[in-house]
C-alpha positions as CSV (number, residue, x, y, z in Angstrom):
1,X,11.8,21.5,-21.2
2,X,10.3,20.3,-17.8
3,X,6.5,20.6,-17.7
4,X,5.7,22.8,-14.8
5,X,4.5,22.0,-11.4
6,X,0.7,22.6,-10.7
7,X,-0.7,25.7,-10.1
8,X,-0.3,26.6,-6.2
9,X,-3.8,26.1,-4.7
10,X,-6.4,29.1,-3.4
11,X,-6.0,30.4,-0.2
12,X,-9.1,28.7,1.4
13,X,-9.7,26.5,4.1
14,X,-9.7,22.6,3.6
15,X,-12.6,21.1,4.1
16,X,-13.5,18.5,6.7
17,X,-13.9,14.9,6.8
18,X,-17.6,14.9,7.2
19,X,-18.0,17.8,5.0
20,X,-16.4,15.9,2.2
21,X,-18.6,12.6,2.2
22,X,-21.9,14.1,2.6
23,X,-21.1,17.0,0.1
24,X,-19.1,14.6,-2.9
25,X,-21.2,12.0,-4.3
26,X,-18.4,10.7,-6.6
27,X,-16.2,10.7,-3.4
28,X,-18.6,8.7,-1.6
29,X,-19.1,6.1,-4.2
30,X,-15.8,5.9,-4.7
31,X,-14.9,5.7,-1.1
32,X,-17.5,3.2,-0.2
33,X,-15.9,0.7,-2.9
34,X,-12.9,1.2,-1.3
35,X,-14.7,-0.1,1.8
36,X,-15.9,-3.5,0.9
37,X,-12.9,-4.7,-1.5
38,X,-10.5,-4.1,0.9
39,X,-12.9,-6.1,3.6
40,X,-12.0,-8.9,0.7
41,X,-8.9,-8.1,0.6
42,X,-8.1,-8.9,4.4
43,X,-10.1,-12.0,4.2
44,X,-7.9,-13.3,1.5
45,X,-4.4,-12.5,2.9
46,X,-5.3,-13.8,6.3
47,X,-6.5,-17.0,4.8
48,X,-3.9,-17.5,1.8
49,X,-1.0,-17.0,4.8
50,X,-2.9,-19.5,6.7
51,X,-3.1,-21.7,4.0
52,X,0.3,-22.2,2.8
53,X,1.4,-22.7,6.4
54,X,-1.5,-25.3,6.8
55,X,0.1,-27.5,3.8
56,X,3.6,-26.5,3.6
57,X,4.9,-25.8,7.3
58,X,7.7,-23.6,5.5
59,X,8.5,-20.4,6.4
60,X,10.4,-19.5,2.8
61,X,6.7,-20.7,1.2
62,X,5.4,-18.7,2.9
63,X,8.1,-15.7,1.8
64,X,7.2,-17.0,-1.7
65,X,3.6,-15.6,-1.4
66,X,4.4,-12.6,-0.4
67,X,7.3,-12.5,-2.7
68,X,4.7,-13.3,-5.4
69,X,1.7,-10.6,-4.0
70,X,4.8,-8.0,-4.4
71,X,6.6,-9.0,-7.9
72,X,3.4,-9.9,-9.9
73,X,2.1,-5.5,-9.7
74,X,5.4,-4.8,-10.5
75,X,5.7,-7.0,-13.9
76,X,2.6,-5.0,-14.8
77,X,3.6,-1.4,-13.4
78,X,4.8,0.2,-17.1
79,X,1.4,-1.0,-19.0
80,X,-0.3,0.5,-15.9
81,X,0.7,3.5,-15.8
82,X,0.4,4.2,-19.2
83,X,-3.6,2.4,-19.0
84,X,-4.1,5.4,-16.0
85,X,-2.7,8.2,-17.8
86,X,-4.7,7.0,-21.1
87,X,-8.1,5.7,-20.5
88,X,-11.1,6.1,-18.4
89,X,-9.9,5.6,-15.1
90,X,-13.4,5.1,-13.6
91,X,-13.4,2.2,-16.3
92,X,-10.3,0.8,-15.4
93,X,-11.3,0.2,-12.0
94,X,-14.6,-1.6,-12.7
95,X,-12.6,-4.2,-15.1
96,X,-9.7,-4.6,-12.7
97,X,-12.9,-5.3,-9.5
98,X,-14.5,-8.3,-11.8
99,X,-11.5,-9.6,-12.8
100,X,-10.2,-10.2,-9.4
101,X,-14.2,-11.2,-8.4
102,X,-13.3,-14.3,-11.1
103,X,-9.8,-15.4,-10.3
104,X,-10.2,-15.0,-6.3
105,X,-12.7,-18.1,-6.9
106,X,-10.2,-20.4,-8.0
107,X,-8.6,-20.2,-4.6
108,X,-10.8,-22.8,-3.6
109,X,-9.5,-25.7,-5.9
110,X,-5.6,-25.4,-3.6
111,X,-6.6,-28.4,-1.1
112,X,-3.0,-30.3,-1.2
113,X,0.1,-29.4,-0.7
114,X,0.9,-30.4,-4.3
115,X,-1.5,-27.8,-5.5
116,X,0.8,-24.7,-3.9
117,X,1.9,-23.6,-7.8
118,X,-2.4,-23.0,-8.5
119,X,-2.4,-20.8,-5.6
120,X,1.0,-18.9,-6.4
121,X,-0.5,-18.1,-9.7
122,X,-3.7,-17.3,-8.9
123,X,-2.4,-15.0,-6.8
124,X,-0.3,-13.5,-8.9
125,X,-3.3,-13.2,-11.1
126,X,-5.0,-11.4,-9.0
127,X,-2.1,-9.0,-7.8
128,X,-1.3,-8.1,-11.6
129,X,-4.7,-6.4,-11.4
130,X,-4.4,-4.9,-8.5
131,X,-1.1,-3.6,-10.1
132,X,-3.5,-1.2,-12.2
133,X,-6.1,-0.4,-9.8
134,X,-4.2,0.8,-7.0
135,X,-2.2,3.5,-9.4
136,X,-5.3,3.9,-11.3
137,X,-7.3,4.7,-7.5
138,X,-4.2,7.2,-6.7
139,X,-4.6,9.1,-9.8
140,X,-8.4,9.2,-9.9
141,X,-8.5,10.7,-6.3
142,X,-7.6,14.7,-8.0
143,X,-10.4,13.9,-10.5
144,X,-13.1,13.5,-8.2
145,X,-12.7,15.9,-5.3
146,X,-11.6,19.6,-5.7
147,X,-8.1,21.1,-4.1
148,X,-9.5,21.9,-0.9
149,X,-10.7,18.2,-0.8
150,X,-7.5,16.6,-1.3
151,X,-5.9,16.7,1.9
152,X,-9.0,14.9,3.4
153,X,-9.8,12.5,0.5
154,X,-5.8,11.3,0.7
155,X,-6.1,11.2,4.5
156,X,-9.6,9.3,4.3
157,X,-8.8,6.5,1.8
158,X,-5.7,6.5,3.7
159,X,-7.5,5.9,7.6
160,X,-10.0,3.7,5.8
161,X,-7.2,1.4,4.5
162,X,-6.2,0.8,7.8
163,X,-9.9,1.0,9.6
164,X,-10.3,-2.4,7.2
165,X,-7.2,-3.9,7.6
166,X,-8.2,-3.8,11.3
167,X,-11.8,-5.0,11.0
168,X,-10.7,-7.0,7.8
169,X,-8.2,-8.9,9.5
170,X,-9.7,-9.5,12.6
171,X,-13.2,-11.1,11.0
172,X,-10.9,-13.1,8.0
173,X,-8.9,-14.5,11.2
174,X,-12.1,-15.4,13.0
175,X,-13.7,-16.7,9.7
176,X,-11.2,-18.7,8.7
177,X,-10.3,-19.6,12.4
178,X,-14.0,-20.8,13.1
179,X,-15.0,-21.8,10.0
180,X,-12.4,-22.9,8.0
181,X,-10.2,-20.9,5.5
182,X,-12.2,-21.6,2.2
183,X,-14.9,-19.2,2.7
184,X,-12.8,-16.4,3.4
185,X,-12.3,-16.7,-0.7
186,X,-16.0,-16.5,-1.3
187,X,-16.3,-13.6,0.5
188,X,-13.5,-11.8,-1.3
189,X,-14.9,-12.6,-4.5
190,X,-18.4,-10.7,-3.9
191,X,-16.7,-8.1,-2.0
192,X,-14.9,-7.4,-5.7
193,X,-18.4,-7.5,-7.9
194,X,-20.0,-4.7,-4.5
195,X,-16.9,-2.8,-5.6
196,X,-17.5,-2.4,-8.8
197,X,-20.6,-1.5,-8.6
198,X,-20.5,1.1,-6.4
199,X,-17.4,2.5,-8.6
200,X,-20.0,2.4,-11.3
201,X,-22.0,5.3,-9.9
202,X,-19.5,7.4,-10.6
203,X,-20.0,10.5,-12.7
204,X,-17.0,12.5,-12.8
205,X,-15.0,12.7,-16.3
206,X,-11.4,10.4,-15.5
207,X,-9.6,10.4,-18.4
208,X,-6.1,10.7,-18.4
209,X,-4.3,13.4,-20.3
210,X,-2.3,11.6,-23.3
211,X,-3.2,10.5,-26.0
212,X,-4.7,7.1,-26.5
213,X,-3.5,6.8,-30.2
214,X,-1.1,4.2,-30.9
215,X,-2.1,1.1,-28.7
216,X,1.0,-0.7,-29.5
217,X,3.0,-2.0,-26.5
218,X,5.9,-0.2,-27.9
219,X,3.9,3.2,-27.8
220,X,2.9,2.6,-24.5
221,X,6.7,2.1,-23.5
222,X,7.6,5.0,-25.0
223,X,4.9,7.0,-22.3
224,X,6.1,4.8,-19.8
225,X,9.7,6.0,-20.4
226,X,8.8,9.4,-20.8
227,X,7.2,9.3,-17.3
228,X,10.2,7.9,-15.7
229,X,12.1,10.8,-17.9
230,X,10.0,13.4,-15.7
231,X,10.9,11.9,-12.6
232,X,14.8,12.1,-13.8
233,X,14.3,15.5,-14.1
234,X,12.6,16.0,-10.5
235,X,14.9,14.6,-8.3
236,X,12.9,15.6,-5.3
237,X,9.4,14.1,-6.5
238,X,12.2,10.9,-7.6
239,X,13.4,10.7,-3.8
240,X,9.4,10.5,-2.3
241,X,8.7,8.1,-5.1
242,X,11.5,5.5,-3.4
243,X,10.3,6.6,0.2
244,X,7.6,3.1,0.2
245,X,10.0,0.9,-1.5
246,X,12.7,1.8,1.3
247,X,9.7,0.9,3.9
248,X,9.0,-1.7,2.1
249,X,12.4,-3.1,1.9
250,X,13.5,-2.4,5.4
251,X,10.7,-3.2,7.6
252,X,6.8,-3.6,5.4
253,X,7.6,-7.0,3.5
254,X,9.9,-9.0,5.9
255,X,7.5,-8.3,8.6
256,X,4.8,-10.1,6.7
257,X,6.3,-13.2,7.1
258,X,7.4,-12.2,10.3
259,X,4.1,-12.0,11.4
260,X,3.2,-15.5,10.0
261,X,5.6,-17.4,12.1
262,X,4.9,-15.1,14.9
263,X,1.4,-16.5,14.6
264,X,1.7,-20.4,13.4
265,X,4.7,-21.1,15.7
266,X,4.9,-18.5,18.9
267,X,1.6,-17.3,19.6
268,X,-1.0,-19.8,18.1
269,X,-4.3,-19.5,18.4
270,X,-6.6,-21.3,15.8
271,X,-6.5,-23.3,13.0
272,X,-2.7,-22.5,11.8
273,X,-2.3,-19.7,13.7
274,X,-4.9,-18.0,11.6
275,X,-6.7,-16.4,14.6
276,X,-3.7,-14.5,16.1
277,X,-2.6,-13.7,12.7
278,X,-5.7,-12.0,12.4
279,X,-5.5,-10.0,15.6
280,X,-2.1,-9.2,14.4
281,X,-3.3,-7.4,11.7
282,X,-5.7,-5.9,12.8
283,X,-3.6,-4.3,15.4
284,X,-1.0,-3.0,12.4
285,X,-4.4,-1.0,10.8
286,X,-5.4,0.6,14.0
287,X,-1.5,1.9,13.9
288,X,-1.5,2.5,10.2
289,X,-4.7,4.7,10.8
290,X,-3.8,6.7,13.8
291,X,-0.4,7.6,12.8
292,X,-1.1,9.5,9.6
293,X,-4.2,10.8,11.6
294,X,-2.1,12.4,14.2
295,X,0.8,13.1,11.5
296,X,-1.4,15.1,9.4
297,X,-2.7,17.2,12.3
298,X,1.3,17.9,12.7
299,X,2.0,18.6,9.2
300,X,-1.3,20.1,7.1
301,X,-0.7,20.0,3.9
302,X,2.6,22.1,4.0
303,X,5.2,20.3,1.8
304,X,8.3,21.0,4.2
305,X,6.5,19.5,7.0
306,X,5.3,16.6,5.4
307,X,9.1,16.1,3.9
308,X,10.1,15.7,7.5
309,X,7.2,13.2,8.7
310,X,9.1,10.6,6.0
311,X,11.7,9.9,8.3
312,X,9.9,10.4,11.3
313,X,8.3,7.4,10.2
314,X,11.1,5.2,10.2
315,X,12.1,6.0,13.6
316,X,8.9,5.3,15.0
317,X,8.8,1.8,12.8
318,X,12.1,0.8,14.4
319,X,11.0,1.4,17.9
320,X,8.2,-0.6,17.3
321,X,10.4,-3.7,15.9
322,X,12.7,-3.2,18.8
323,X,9.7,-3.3,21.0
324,X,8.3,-6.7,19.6
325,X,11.9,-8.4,19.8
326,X,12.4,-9.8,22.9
327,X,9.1,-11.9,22.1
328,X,8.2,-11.2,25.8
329,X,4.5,-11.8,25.7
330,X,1.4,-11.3,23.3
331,X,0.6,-7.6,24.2
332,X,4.1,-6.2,24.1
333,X,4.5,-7.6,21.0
334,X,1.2,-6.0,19.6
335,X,2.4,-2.6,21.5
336,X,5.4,-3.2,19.2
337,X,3.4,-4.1,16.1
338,X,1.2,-1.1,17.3
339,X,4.1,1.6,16.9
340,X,5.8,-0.3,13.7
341,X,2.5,0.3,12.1
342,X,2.2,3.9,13.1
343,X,5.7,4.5,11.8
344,X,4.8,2.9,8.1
345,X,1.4,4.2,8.0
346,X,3.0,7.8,8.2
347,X,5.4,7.2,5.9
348,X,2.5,6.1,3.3
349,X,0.0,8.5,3.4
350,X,2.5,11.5,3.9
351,X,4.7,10.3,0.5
352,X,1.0,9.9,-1.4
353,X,0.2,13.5,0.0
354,X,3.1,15.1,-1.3
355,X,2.8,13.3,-5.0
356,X,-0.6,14.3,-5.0
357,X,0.6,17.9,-4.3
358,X,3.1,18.6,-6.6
359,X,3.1,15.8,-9.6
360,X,0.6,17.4,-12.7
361,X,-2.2,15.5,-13.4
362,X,-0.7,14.1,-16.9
363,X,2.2,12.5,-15.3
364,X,0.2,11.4,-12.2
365,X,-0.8,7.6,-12.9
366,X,2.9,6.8,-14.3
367,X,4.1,8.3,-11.2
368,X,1.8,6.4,-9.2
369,X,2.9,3.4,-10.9
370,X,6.6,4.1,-10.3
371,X,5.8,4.1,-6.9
372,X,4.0,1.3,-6.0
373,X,6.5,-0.7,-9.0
374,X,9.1,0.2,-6.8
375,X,7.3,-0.7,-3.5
376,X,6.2,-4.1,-4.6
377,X,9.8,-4.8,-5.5
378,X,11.2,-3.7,-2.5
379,X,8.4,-5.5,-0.9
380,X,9.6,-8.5,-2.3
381,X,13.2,-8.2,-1.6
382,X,12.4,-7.6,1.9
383,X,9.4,-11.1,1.9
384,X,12.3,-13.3,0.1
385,X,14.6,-12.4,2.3
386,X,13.4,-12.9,5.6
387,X,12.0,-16.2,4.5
388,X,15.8,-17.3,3.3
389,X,17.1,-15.8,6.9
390,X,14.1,-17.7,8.7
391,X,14.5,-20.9,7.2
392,X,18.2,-21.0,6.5
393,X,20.2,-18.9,9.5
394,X,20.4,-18.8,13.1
395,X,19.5,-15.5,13.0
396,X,16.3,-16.6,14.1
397,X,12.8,-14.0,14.7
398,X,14.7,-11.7,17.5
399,X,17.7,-11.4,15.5
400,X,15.9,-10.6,12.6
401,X,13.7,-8.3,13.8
402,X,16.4,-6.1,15.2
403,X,18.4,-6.3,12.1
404,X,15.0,-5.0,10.4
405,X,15.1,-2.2,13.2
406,X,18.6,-1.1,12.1
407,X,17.5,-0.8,8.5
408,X,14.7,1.3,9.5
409,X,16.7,3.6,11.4
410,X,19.9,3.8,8.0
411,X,17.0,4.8,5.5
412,X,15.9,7.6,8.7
413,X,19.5,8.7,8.5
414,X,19.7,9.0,4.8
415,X,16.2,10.9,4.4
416,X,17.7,13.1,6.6
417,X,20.9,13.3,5.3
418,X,18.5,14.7,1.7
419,X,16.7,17.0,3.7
420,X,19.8,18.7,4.9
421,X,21.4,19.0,1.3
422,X,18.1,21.3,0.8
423,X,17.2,19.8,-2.9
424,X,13.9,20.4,-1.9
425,X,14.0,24.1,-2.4
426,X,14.7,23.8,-6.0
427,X,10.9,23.6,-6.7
428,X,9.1,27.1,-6.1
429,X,6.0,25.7,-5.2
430,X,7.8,24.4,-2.1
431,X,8.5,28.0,-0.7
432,X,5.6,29.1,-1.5
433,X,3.3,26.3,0.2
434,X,5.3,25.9,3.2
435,X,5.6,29.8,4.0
436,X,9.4,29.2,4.5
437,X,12.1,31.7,3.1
C-alpha cells in the first residue's frame, strides 16, 4: 500500500522573510552556513574553470570537470539518501563541511598540466560529499522551520544560492584575476570549517525516519530501492523529480562550458578569462534569484500553479540562449545569460517547493537524492557533450547554443504535454491546495 501524502497544512498565513530569520534561530544558523560555503563554493569553481583552461587550453578538459563535478554526487546518491533518511542530518552536514575543508586544500599541489588527474579527483572528492549534503540540506529544511515557514525558508535558501553565486563569482573572478587562482582554494577551505560551525548551533531534533539497524550496504540498498519504489508509485512526484535533470541536460551543464570559452576565448578579461568568467556568473545568480522571487509571488504555494511555472521556465531559459547567440557584444550576452538564468532558477526552486509539499518526511532525503542523482547525471550528459561538440564539430558556440535553445523549448512542450493529460489530479492533496475543482 502507498504511504499517504502529508497532512494538508492549516489555514494560516505564511510568514515573511524577515519574520522567519529573526524569529527561527535554527533557521538562522542554518541559513548563515549556507552563506559562507557557498561564498567557497564560487571561489572554487571560478578558479578550477580557470585553471584547467590555464594548463590545458581544451575545451573537452574543461567538459571533463564539469563532467566530473556532476557524475562524482551521483555515484554517491543511493548511500546518500539512505545516510539522510537514517541519521542525524544536522550531523551529516557538519562531517560532509570538514571533509570538503580538508580535500579543497589539495587543490593547491595542480601546478602543471601533467597534474590535471590530482585535480579531477580531488574534485570529485569533494563533490561525493557534496552529494550527501545537498540532499541531506533539502531534507533538513521541514525539520527546522514549521509549515507556514516553508514557503519562505525554500524561497530563502533558494535567493541566497543565487545572491552568492553573484557575489561569489564576482570576488572568486576578481581574486583569482588579481591575485592569482591559488588562493581562491584557501578561501574555500575556511569557508567549509565557518560552515560547520555555524551548522553546529543547531538545536532542532533531525533524524530521519527509518531505521538505522542493519548498516550493511546491502540494507541500505534495499531503503534505497524502496525509495525509488515510492516514486514508481507516484508518477507525478516521479515527473518533478526529472524536471532538474531535463534542465540540466538541455541547457544547466552545456552552458557551463559554454560559459568558459565564452570567457577564455571571446570576451577575455584577466588571467584566463577568469575575470569575465566571474562577471558571468555572477550575472546567472542575480537571474537565478529574481526569477523564483518574482515566480513565487505568481504562484504561492498552490501546487497547480507551481506545476505550470516548470515549463515556464524553460521558455524563458531558451529566450535567454537565443539572446546570447549571435555573440553580438558583452552586455547582450549577459542580458541573455540574465534571462537563461531566470528561466533555470524558476524551474529549481519551484520543483524543490513542490517535493517539499507533498513528499512525507520518511521518504524525503531519498527523494531528494533521486533528484539531484538525476540532475548531476543529466548535468553531465549535457558538460560532456558540449565539450565533444566544441572541440570536435563545426557546430561551433552560436550553433550550439541555439541547438541548446531548441532542447529547452522540446522538454517546455513535453511538460506541457503532462499537464494536459491531468495526472496531477490523481493526488487529493492537489485539489485541495490549489482550490481547483
Amino acid at each position: 500500500m502507498a504511504p499517504p501524502l502529508i497532512t494538508a497544512p492549516p489555514a494560516e498565513s505564511p510568514v515573511g522573510y524577515r519574520q522567519l530569520v529573526s524569529g527561527n534561530r535554527d533557521f538562522r544558523y542554518l541559513w548563515f552556513g549556507q552563506i559562507v560555503s557557498l561564498l567557497g563554493d564560487w571561489f572554487n569553481l571560478i578558479a578550477s574553470a580557470a585553471l584547467i583552461t590555464l594548463l590545458t587550453g581544451s575545451g573537452l578538459a574543461v567538459g571533463g570537470l564539469f563532467v566530473v563535478r556532476m557524475l562524482a554526487p551521483f555515484v554517491v546518491s543511493p548511500i546518500a539518501g539512505v545516510l539522510a533518511d537514517r541519521y542525524d542530518r544536522r550531523r551529516l552536514l557538519i562531517v560532509t563541511d570538514i571533509a570538503r575543508a580538508v580535500t579543497v586544500l589539495g587543490f593547491l599541489l595542480v601546478r602543471r598540466a601533467e597534474d590535471v588527474w590530482l585535480l579531477y579527483t580531488l574534485t570529485a572528492i569533494q563533490l561525493a560529499f557534496s552529494g550527501v549534503f545537498f540532499p541531506t540540506r533539502n531534507a533538513i529544511l521541514p525539520d527546522v522551520v514549521s509549515q507556514r515557514e516553508l514557503g519562505a525558508a525554500n524561497a530563502l535558501s533558494s535567493a541566497t544560492w543565487s545572491v552568492m553565486l553573484a557575489v561569489g563569482a564576482a570576488l572568486g573572478g576578481l581574486v583569482a584575476g588579481g591575485w592569482g587562482l591559488y588562493p581562491a582554494f584557501v578561501i574555500d577551505s575556511l569557508t567549509f570549517v565557518v560552515s560547520a560551525w555555524l551548522i553546529a548551533q543547531v538545536g532542532a531534533e533531525t533524524r530521519g525516519q527509518i531505521e538505522a539497524a542493519g548498516a550493511a550496504l546491502s540494507q541500505a540498498l534495499r531503503q534505497y530501492v524502496d525509495g525509488l519504489s515510492y516514486l514508481w508509485r507516484r508518477p507525478d512526484i516521479l515527473i518533478i523529480v526529472a524536471s532538474k535533470g531535463a534542465m540540466g541536460l538541455a541547457v544547466s551543464g552545456a552552458f557551463e562550458v559554454i560559459q568558459v570559452s565564452l570567457a577564455e576565448q571571446v570576451f577575455v578579461i584577466g588571467e584566463g578569462g577568469s575575470t569575465s568568467l566571474g562577471i558571468l556568473y555572477m550575472t546567472a545568480g542575480v537571474g537565478t534569484g529574481l526569477g523564483p522571487i518574482a515566480a513565487r509571488w505568481l504562484t504561492g504555494d498552490r501546487l497547480r500553479p507551481l506545476r505550470f511555472a516548470l515549463p515556464a521556465g524553460f521558455v524563458i531559459a531558451a529566450g535567454g540562449l537565443l539572446t546570447i547567440a549571435p555573440l553580438a557584444s558583452f552586455p547582450l550576452v549577459l542580458v541573455g545569460g540574465l534571462l537563461r538564468a531566470v528561466g533555470t532558477g524558476i524551474n529549481w526552486v519551484m520543483a524543490t517547493q513542490l517535493l517539499l509539499l507533498l513528499v512525507p518526511n520518511q521518504f524525503r532525503g531519498r527523494v531528494f537524492a533521486t533528484e539531484f542523482a538525476l540532475f548531476t547525471l543529466a548535468t553531465a550528459a549535457g558538460a560532456g557533450g558540449m565539450g565533444f561538440l566544441l572541440d570536435r564539430t563545426d557546430l561551433g558556440i552560436e550553433g550550439s547554443l541555439r541547438l541548446l535553445a531548441l532542447l529547452s523549448l522540446l522538454a517546455a512542450g513535453l511538460w506541457l504535454a503532462w499537464l494536459a493529460l491531468g495526472s496531477y489530479r490523481d493526488h487529493p492533496l492537489a485539489d485541495e491546495r490549489t482550490g481547483s475543482g
